[in-house]
C-alpha positions as CSV (number, residue, x, y, z in Angstrom):
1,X,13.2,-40.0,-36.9
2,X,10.6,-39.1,-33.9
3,X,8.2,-36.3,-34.4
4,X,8.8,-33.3,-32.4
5,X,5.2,-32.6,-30.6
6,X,5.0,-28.9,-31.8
7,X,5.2,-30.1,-35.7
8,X,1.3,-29.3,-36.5
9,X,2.4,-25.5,-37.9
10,X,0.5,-22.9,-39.5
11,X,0.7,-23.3,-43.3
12,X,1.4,-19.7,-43.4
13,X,4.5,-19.1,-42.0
14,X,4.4,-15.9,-40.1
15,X,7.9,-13.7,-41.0
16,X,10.5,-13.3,-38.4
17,X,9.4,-10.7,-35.9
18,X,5.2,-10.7,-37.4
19,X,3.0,-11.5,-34.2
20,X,1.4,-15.1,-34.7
21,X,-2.7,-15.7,-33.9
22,X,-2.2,-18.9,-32.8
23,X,0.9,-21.2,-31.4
24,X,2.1,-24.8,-32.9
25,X,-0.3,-27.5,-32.1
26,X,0.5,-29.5,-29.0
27,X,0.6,-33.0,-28.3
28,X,-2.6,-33.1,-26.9
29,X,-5.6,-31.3,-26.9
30,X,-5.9,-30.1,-23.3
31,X,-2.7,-28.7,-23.4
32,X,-3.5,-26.8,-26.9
33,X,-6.5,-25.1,-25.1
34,X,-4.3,-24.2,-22.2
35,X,-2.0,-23.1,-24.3
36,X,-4.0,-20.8,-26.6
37,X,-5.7,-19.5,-23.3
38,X,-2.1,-18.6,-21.8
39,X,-1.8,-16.5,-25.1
40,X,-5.0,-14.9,-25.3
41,X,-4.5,-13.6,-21.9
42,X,-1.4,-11.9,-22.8
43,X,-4.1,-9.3,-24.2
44,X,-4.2,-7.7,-20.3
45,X,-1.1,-6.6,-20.9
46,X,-2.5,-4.1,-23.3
47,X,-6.0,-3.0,-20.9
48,X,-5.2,0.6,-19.9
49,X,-6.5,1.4,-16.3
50,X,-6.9,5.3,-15.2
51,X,-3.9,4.6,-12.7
52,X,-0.9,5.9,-13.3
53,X,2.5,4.2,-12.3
54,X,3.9,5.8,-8.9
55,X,6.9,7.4,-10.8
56,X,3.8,9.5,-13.3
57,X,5.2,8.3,-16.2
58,X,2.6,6.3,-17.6
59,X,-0.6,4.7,-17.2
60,X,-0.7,1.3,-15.4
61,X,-2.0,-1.8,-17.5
62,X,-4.4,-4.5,-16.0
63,X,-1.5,-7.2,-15.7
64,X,0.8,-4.7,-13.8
65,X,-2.1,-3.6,-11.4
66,X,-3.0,-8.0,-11.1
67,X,0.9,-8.5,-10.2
68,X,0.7,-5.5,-7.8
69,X,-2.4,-6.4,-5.9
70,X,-0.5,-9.9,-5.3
71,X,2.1,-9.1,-3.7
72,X,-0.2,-6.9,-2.0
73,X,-1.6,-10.1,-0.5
74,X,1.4,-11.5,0.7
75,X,2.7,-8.4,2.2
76,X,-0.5,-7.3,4.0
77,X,-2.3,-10.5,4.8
78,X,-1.7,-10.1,8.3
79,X,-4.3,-7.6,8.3
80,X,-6.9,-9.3,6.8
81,X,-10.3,-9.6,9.5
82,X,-10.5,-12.7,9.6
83,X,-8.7,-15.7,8.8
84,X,-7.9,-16.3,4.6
85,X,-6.2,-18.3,2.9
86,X,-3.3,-16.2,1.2
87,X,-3.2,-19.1,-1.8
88,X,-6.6,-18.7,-3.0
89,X,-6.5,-14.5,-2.8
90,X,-3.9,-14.7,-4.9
91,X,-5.6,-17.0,-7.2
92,X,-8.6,-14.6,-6.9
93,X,-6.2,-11.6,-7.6
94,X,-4.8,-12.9,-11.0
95,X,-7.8,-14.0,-11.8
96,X,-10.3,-11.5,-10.9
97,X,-9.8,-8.4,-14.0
98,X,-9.0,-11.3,-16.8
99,X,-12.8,-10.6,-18.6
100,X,-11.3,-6.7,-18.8
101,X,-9.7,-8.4,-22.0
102,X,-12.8,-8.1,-23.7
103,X,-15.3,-6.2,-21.1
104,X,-12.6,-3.3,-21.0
105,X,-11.8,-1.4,-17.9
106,X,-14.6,0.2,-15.8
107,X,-13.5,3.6,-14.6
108,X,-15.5,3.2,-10.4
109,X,-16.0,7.2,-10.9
110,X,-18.0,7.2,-13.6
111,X,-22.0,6.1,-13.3
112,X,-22.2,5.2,-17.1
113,X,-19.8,2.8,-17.0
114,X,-20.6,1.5,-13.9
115,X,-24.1,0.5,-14.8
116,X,-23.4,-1.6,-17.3
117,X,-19.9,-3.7,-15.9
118,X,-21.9,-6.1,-14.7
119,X,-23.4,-7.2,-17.9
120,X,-20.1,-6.7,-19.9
121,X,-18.1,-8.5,-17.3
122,X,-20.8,-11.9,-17.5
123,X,-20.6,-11.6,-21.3
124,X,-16.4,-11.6,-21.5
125,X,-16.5,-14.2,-18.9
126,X,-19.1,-16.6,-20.9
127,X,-16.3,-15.8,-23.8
128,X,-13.3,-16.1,-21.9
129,X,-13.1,-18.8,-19.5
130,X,-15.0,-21.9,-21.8
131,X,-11.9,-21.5,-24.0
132,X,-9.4,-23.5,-21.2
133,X,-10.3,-27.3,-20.4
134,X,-13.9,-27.6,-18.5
135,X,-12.6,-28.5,-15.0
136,X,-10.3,-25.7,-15.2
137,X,-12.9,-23.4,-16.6
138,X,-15.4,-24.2,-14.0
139,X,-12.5,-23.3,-11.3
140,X,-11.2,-20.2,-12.7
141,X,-15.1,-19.3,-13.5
142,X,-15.9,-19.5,-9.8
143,X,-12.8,-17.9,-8.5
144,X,-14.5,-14.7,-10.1
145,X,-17.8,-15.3,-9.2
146,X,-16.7,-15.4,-5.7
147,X,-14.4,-11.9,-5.9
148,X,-17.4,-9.9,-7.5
149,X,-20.1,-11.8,-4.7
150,X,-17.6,-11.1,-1.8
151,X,-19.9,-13.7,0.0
152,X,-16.4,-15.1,1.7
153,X,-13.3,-13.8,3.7
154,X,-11.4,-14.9,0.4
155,X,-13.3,-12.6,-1.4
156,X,-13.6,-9.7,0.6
157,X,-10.0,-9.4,1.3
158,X,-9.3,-9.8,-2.0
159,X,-11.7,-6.9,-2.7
160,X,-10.6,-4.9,-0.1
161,X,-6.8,-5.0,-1.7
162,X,-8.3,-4.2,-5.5
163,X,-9.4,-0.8,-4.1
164,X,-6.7,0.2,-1.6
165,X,-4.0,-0.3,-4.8
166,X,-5.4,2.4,-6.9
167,X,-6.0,5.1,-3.7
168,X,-2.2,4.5,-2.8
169,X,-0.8,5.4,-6.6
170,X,-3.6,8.0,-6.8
171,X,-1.8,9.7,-3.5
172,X,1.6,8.9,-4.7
173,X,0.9,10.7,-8.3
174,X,-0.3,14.0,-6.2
175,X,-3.8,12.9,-7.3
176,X,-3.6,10.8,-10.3
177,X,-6.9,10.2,-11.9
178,X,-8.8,11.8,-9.0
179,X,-7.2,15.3,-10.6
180,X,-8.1,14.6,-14.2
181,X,-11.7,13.6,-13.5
182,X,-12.3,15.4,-10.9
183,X,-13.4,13.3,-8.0
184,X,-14.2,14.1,-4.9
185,X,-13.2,12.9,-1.4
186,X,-16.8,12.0,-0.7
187,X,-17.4,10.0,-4.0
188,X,-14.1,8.3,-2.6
189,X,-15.1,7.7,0.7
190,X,-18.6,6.2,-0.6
191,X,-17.2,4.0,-2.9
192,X,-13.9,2.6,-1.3
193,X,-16.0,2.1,1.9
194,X,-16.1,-1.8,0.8
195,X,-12.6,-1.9,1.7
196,X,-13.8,-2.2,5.6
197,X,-15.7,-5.4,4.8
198,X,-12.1,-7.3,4.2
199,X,-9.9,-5.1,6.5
200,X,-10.8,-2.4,9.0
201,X,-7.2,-1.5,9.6
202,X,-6.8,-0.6,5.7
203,X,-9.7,1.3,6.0
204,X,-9.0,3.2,8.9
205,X,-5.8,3.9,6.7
206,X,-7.2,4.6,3.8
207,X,-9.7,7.3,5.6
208,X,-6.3,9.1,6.8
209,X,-4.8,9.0,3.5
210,X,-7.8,10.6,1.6
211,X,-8.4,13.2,4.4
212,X,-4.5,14.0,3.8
213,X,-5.1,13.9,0.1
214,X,-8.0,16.7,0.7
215,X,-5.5,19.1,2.8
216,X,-2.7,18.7,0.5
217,X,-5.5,19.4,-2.8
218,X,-4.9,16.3,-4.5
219,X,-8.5,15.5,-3.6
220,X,-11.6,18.2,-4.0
221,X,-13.2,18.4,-1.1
């Protein structure tokens, strides 16, 4: 009788229902790493952001705001500056908040947390990515080190989407998180101003849109 290629179990047998650590060993070693990494990632699903779903009835997790911001790109590419290549943003897009599995999220308002991202971002990314094969590591690796550089069109696209998301569900939730810690339309304008490095006809929305926040008082002035 052949083996079947998931017969390397745990020797403690989880009961029905009990969440596992790890999965059955597969045939290979590659795709055990892969695997494992495809589990540990389901950990975004748990990484609270400040947003809070359009319908206010909870806060939006890291994978939800990841699936939102690519279909995002496929919706809005066409306004993109200059030419991209929608693949790749969307690589960049699932990609880009994976180290918030271990780096947490970084609220932009707030200039404690802000200070250090950068260092707990490199950290969760030296812990996160060497745990899938090395060719694959390397890739994923420098599909984040391109989003946070935003040296290419890629990249600032990509960027420009990550920060017009939040601003939309912030408007839709009558201010959101602005409301609760009590931003102000020019900390918003300040720090969303990156969005006009990947699309100037997002930004010259997203300047509308806050201004209209302000006179409808989701937004301190």
């Amino acid at each position: 009788m052949s083996q079947s290629p998931l017969s390397g179990e745990a020797k403690s047998q989880p009961s029905p229902g009990e969440p596992v650590t790890a999965l059955p060993s597969a045939p290979d070693s590659r795709l055990a790493r892969q695997l494992a990494f495809i589990l540990e990632i389901d950990k975004l699903k748990s990484v609270l952001r400040r947003s809070v779903l359009a319908d206010g009835s909870r806060q939006e997790n890291d994978a939800e705001h990841s699936w939102h911001l690519a279909m995002m790109a496929i919706v809005l590419g066409e306004y993109a500056d200059e030419e991209v290549d929608t693949g790749r943003v969307l690589r960049m897009l699932l990609v880009h908040d994976l180290v918030e599995i271990y780096a947490g999220d970084t609220f932009l308002y707030d200039p404690a947390e802000a200070a250090e991202q950068e260092a707990r971002e490199r950290a969760a990314a030296d812990q996160l990515f060497p745990r899938l094969p090395r060719d694959q590591a390397v890739q994923l690796r420098s599909l984040w080190e391109e989003f946070e550089a935003r040296r290419t069109p890629d990249a600032r696209f990509a960027r420009a989407l990550d920060r017009v998301q939040p601003l939309i569900l912030n408007y839709a939730t009558g201010g959101g998180s602005w409301q609760t810690h009590g931003v102000r339309a020019e900390d918003v304008l300040a720090h969303q101003r990156v969005i006009s490095e990947g699309s100037h006809a997002l930004w010259e929305y997203v300047s509308q849109l806050v201004g209209d926040a302000v006179r409808r008082g989701y937004l301190a002035a």
